[in-house]
C-alpha positions as semicolon CSV with decimal commas, in nm:
position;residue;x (nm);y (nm);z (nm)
1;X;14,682;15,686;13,454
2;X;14,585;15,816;13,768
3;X;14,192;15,954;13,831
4;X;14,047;15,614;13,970
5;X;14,324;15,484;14,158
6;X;14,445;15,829;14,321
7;X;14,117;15,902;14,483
8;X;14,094;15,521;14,574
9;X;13,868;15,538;14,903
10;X;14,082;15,454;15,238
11;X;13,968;15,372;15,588
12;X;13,843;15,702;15,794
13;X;13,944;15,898;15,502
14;X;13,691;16,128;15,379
15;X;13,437;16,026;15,130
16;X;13,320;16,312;14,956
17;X;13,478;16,680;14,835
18;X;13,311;17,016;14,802
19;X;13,366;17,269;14,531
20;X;13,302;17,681;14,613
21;X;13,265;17,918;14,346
22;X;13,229;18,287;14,287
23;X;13,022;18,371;13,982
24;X;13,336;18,439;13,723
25;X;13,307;18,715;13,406
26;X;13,609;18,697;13,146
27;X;13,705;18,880;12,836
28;X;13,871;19,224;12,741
29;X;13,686;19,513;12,825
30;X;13,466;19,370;13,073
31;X;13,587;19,589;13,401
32;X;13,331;19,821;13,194
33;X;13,092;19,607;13,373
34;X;13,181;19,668;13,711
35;X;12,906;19,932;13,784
36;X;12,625;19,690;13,630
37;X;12,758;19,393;13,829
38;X;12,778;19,583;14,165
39;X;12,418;19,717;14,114
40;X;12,309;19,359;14,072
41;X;12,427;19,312;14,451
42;X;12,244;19,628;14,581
43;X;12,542;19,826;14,616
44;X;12,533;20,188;14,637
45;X;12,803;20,301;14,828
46;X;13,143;20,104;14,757
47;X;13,484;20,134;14,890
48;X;13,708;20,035;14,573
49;X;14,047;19,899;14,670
50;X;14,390;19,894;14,536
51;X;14,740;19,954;14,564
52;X;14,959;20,328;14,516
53;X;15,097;20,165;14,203
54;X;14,802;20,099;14,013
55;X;14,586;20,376;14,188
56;X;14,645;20,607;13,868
57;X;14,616;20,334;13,616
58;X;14,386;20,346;13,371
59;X;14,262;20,009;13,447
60;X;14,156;20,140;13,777
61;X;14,017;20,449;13,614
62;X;13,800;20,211;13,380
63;X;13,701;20,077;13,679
64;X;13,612;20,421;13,861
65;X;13,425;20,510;13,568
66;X;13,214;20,247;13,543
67;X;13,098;20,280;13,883
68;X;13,030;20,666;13,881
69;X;12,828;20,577;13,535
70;X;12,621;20,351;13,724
71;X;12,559;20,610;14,013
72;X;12,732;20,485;14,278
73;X;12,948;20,645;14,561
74;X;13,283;20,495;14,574
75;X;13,570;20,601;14,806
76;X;13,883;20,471;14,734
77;X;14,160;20,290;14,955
78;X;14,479;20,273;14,796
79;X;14,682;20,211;15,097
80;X;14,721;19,872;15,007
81;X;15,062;19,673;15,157
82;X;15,213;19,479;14,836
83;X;15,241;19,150;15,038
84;X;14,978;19,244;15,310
85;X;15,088;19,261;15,701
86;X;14,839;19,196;15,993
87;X;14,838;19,568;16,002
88;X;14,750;19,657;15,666
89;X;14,455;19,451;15,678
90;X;14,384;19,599;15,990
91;X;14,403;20,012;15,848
92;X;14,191;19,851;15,553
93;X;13,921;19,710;15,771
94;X;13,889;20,057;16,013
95;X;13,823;20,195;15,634
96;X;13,543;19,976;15,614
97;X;13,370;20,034;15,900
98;X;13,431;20,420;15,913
99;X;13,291;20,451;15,543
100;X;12,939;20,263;15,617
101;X;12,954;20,106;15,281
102;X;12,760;19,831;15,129
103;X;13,030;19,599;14,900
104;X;13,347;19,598;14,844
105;X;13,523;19,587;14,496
106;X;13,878;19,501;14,457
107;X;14,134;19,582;14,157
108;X;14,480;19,495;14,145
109;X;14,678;19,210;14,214
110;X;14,669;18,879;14,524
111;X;14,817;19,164;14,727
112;X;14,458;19,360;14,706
113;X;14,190;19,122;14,649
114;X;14,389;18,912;15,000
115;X;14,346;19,260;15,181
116;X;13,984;19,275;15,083
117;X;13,924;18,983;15,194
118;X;14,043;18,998;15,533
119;X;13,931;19,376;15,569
120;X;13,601;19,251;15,539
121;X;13,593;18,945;15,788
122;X;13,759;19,187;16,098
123;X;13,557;19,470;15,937
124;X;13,238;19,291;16,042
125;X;13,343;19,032;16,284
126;X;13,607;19,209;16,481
127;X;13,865;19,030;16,665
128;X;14,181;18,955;16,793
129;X;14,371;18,904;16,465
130;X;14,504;18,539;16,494
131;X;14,143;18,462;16,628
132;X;14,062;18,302;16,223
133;X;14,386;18,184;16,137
134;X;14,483;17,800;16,244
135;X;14,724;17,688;16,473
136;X;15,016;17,787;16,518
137;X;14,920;18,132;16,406
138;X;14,585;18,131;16,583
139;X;14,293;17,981;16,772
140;X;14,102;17,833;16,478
141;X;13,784;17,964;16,541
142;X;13,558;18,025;16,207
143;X;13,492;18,342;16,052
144;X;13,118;18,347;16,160
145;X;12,887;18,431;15,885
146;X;12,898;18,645;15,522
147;X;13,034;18,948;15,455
148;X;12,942;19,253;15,263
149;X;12,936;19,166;14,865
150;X;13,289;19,155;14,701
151;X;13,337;19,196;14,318
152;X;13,750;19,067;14,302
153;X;13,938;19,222;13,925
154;X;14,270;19,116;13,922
155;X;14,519;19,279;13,747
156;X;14,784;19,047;13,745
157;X;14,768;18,676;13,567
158;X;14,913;18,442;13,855
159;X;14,717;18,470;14,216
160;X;14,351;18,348;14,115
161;X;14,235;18,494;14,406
162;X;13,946;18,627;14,295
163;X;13,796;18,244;14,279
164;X;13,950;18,150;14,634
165;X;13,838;18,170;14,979
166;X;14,156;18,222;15,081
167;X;14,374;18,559;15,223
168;X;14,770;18,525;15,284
169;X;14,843;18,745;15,523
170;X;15,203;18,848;15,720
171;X;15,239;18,866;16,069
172;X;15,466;19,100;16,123
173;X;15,570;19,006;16,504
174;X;15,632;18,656;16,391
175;X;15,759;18,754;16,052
176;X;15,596;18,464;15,837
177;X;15,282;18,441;15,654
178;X;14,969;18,228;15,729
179;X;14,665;18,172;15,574
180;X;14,257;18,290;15,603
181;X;14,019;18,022;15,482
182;X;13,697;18,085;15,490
183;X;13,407;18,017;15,225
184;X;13,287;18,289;15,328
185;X;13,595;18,486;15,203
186;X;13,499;18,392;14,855
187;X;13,448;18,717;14,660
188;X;13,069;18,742;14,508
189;X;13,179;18,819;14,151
190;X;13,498;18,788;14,009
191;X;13,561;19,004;13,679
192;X;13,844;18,864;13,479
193;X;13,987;19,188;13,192
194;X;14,269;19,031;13,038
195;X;14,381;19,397;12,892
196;X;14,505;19,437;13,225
197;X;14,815;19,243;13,168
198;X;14,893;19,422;12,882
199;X;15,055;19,665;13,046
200;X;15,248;19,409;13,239
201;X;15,658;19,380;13,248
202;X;15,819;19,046;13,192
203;X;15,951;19,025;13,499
204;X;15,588;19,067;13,646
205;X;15,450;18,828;13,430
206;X;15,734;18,567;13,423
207;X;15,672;18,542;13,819
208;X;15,293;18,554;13,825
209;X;15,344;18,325;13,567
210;X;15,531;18,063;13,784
211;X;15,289;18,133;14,075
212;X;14,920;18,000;13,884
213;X;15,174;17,743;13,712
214;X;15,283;17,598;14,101
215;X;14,880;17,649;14,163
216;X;14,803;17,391;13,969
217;X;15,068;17,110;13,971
218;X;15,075;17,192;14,359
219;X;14,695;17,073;14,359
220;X;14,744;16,788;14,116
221;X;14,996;16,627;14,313
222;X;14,874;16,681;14,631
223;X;14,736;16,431;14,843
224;X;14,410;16,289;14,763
225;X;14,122;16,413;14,975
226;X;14,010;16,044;15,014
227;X;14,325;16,041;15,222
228;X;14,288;16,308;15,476
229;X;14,076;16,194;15,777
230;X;13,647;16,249;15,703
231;X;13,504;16,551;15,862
232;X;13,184;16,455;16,051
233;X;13,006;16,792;15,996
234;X;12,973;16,893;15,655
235;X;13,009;17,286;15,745
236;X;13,354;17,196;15,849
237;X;13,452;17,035;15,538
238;X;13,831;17,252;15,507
239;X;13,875;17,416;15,179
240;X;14,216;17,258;15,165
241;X;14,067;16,905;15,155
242;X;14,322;16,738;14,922
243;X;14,322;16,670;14,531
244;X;14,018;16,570;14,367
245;X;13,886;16,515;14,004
246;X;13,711;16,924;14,013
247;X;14,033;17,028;14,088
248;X;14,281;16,781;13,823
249;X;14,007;16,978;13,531
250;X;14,149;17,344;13,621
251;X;14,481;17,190;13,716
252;X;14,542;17,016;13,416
253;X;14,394;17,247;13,142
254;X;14,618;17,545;13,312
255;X;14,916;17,343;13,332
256;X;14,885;17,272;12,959
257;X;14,821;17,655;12,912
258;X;15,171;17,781;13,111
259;X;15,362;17,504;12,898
260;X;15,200;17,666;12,579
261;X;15,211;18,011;12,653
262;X;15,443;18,134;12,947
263;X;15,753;18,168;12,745
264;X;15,557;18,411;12,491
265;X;15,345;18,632;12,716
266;X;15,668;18,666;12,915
267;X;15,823;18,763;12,589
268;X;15,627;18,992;12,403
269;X;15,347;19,263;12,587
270;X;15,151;19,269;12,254
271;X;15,094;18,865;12,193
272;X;14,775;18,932;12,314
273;X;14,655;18,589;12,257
274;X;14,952;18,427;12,512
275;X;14,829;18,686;12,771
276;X;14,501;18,638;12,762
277;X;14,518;18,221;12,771
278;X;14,799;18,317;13,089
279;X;14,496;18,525;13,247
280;X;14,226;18,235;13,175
281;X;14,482;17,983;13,316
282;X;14,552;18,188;13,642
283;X;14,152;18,186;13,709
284;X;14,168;17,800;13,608
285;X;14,418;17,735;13,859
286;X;14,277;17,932;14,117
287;X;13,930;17,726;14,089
288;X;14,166;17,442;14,098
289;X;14,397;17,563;14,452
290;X;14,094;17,709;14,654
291;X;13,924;17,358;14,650
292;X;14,252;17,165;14,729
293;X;14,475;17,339;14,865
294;X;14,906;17,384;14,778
295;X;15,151;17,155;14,903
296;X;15,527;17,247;14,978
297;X;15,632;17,477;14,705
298;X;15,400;17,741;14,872
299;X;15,472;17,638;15,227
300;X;15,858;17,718;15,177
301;X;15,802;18,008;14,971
302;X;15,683;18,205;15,243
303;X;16,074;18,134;15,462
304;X;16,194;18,277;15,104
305;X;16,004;18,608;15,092
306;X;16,130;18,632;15,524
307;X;16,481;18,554;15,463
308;X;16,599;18,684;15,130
309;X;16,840;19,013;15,225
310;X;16,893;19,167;14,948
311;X;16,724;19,114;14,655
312;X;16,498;19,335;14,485
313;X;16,405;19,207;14,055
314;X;16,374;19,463;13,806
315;X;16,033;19,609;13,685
316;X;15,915;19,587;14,046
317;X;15,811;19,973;14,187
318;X;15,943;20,033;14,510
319;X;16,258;20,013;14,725
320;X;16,464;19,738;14,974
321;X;16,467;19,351;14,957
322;X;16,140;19,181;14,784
323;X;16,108;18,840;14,669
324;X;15,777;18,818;14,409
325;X;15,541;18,574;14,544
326;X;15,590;18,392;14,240
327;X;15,946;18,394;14,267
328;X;15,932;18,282;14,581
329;X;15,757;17,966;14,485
330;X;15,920;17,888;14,196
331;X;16,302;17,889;14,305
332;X;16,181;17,598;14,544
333;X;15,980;17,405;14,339
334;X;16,219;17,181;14,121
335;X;16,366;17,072;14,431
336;X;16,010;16,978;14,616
337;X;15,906;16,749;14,297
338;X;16,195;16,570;14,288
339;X;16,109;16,497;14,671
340;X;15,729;16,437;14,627
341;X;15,744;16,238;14,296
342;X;15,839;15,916;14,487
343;X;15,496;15,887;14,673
344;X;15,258;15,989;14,349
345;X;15,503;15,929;14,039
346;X;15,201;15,872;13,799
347;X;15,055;16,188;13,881
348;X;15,377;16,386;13,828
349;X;15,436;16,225;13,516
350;X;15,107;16,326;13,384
351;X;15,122;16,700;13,512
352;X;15,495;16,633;13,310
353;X;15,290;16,595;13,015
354;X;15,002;16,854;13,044
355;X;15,353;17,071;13,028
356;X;15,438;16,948;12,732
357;X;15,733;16,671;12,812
358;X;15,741;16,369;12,587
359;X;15,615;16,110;12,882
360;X;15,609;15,779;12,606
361;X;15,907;15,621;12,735
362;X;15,904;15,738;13,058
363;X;15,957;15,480;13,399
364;X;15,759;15,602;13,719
365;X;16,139;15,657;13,910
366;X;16,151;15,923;13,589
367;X;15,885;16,134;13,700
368;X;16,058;16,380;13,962
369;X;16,298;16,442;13,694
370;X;16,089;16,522;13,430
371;X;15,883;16,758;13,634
372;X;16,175;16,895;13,764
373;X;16,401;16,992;13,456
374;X;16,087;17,109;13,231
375;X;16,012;17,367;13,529
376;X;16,405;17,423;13,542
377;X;16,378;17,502;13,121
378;X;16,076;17,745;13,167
379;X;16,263;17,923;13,425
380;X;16,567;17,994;13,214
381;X;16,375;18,059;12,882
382;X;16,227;18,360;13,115
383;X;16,501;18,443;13,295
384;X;16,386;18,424;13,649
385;X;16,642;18,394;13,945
386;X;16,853;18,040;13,898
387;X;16,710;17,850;14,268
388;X;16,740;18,006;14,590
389;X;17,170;18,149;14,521
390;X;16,918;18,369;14,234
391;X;16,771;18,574;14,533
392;X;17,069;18,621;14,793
393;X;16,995;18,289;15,002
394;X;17,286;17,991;15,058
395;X;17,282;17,646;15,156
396;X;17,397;17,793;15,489
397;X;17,035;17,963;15,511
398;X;16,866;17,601;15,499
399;X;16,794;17,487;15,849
400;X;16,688;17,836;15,949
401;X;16,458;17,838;15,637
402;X;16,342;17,481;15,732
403;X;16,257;17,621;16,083
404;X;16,033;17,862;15,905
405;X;15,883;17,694;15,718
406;X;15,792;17,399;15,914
407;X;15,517;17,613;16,070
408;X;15,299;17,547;15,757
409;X;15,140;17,297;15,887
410;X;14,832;17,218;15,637
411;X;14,993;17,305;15,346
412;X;15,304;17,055;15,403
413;X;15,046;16,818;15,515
414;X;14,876;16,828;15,156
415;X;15,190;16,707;14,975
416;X;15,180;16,331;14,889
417;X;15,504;16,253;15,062
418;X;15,520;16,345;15,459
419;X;15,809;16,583;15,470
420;X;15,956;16,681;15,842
421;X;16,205;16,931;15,935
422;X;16,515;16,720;15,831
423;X;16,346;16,645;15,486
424;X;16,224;17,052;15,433
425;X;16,609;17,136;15,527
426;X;16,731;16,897;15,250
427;X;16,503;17,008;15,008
428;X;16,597;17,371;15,061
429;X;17,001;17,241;15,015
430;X;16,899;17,079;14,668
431;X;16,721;17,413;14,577
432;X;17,011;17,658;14,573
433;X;17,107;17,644;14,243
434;X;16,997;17,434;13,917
435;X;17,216;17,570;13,640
């Protein structure tokens, strides 16, 4: 099925994709080799960032360590916003450019290495702060050159953002979240220590979990690059530029990963080899998302994490209403493949399979369904929230979600099937509940 005939070339559509990588290190024990790696980039004085949770971790301490071993100065930020705001970044960057430092290394979750990231860009290229974000959110202008070197260690198995050029970022006046693409946003090194997840509750890992698993069917049905309009100049070649065969590798292998492994990492902190695979797979998908691009399940998550009231999940420090990222996704997503499999059927039957769903006898009008119920079965195996009535939100909430959400303009633009504000409010309606 599929490769050929998906990325069939179309008239003005582009004719070539572009792939952006960090240099990736993975395997246990390897945040040992953080003060090796950032020597190798000439850095000498670093500010290491992370979050109050994880600031007296020993995964940060490893971390630490290794850098003091090596001999350089590191100051530490740990002011980190768990689902950065505009001003977050902004207190992050002013540490940057009071410190004089040379690179950057980031430990902890999307929350830390996305703060990082944009810390850097208004660090060096200060600005307005919608200047590098797209429209709505901004004027669209590029970030204008590198930045200092960035060594990204996540903590968590889900975001991948240590492979992406990508920052999600809140605004707080408009209360919704947008995104920073840059390739020049793409961390130098990323250092992948699956140990860190050991310490990881299920709750944690059942929604990062759901996050790199929406990664990567989100970029395998998405809409094929050869179908978004060509680019003239090859600098402006968007990072979300649409599925295409780099991406389907990643996508596929860590969709066949989550449908092997999710339900026992999320069950059992010392299965160490269902963690690890879940931390492998989260980097997979990440390689897979920062060339492509999401589709709908992450453009209404964001209306989600704005409009949920009330709920807070357990195993989650902290205090007042917060929707996971993951969470947020997820609770949507059933709902958005039943809607997209109608335009790309044979590529949702296949991501169907890398799951792990019997496919043999399936008919194309099958394919939403599939998708659909196997995500519905991993979600109640791990117990996340049952569709949007699992975190506080009604079919009442729909049209002002839809409003939201609509604002996500590339991202609902990279699903397969065009979806406008009437279609986004239905979606949300069918998403309330599943069970």
């Amino acid at each position: 099925m599929g490769c050929c005939q998906y990325f069939a070339p179309t008239e003005g559509g582009a004719d070539a994709f572009t792939v952006d990588m960090p240099r990736v290190t993975f395997g246990r024990g390897t945040l040992s080799e953080v003060g090796e790696r950032a020597l190798g980039w000439g850095i000498r004085r670093a500010a290491l960032l992370t979050d109050p949770y994880l600031a007296d971790s020993e995964h940060f301490a490893r971390a630490r360590s290794s850098l003091e071993a090596a001999g350089i100065d590191a100051a530490v930020f740990s002011e980190v916003h768990i689902e950065p705001t505009d001003e977050s970044v902004l207190a992050a960057a002013e540490f940057l450019i009071d410190g004089r430092f040379d690179g950057v290394i980031s430990v902890g979750g999307g929350s830390v290495m996305d703060t990082a990231k944009g810390a850097l860009v208004y660090a060096q290229y200060p600005a307005s702060f919608e200047t590098y974000f797209g429209p709505p959110a901004g004027a669209g202008k590029p970030v204008p050159g590198s930045l200092l070197p960035h060594i990204a260690c996540p903590t968590t198995s889900g975001t991948g953002s240590e492979v992406t050029g990508l920052s999600v970022i809140r605004f707080a006046a408009l209360s919704v979240k947008f995104v920073l693409a840059s390739r020049h946003l793409l961390p130098d090194e990323a250092i992948i220590d699956p140990a860190c997840v050991d310490t990881l509750p299920p709750t944690v890992v059942a929604s990062t979990g759901f996050d790199l698993l929406s990664h990567a069917i989100e970029c395998y049905t998405a809409r094929a690059y050869t179908r978004w309009a060509k680019v003239p100049q090859a600098n402006a070649r968007p990072m979300i530029q649409g599925a295409n065969p780099w991406s389907d590798l990643h996508a596929a292998e860590a969709l066949r990963i989550v449908g092997n492994y999710l339900e026992r990492g999320v069950a059992d902190a010392t299965d160490h080899e269902a963690r690890d695979c879940l931390s492998w797979a989260a980097t997979l998908a990440g390689m897979a998302f920062g060339n492509s691009g999401t589709h709908l399940p992450h453009a209404l998550s964001y209306a989600v994490s704005q409009m949920s009231r009330d709920f807070r999940p357990q195993d989650y420090p902290g205090s007042g209403p917060f929707v996971p990222h993951g969470l947020s996704v997820i609770v949507n997503s059933p709902s958005v493949f039943r809607y997209t499999a109608q335009a790309a059927p044979e590529r949702h039957l296949e991501a169907a399979r890398y799951l792990g769903e019997d496919i043999r006898d399936a008919a194309p009008e099958d394919a939403g369904e599939l998708v659909a119920s196997k995500i519905v079965s991993l979600m109640r195996a791990t117990g996340v929230p049952n569709g949007l009535s699992g975190v506080g939100l009604t079919k009442d909430d729909a049209a002002a979600m839809a409003d939201s959400a609509i604002r996500q303009r590339r991202a609902i633009g990279n699903a397969p099937r065009e979806a406008g504000l009437d279609e986004i409010r239905g979606i949300f309606e069918q998403a309330v509940s599943y069970w």
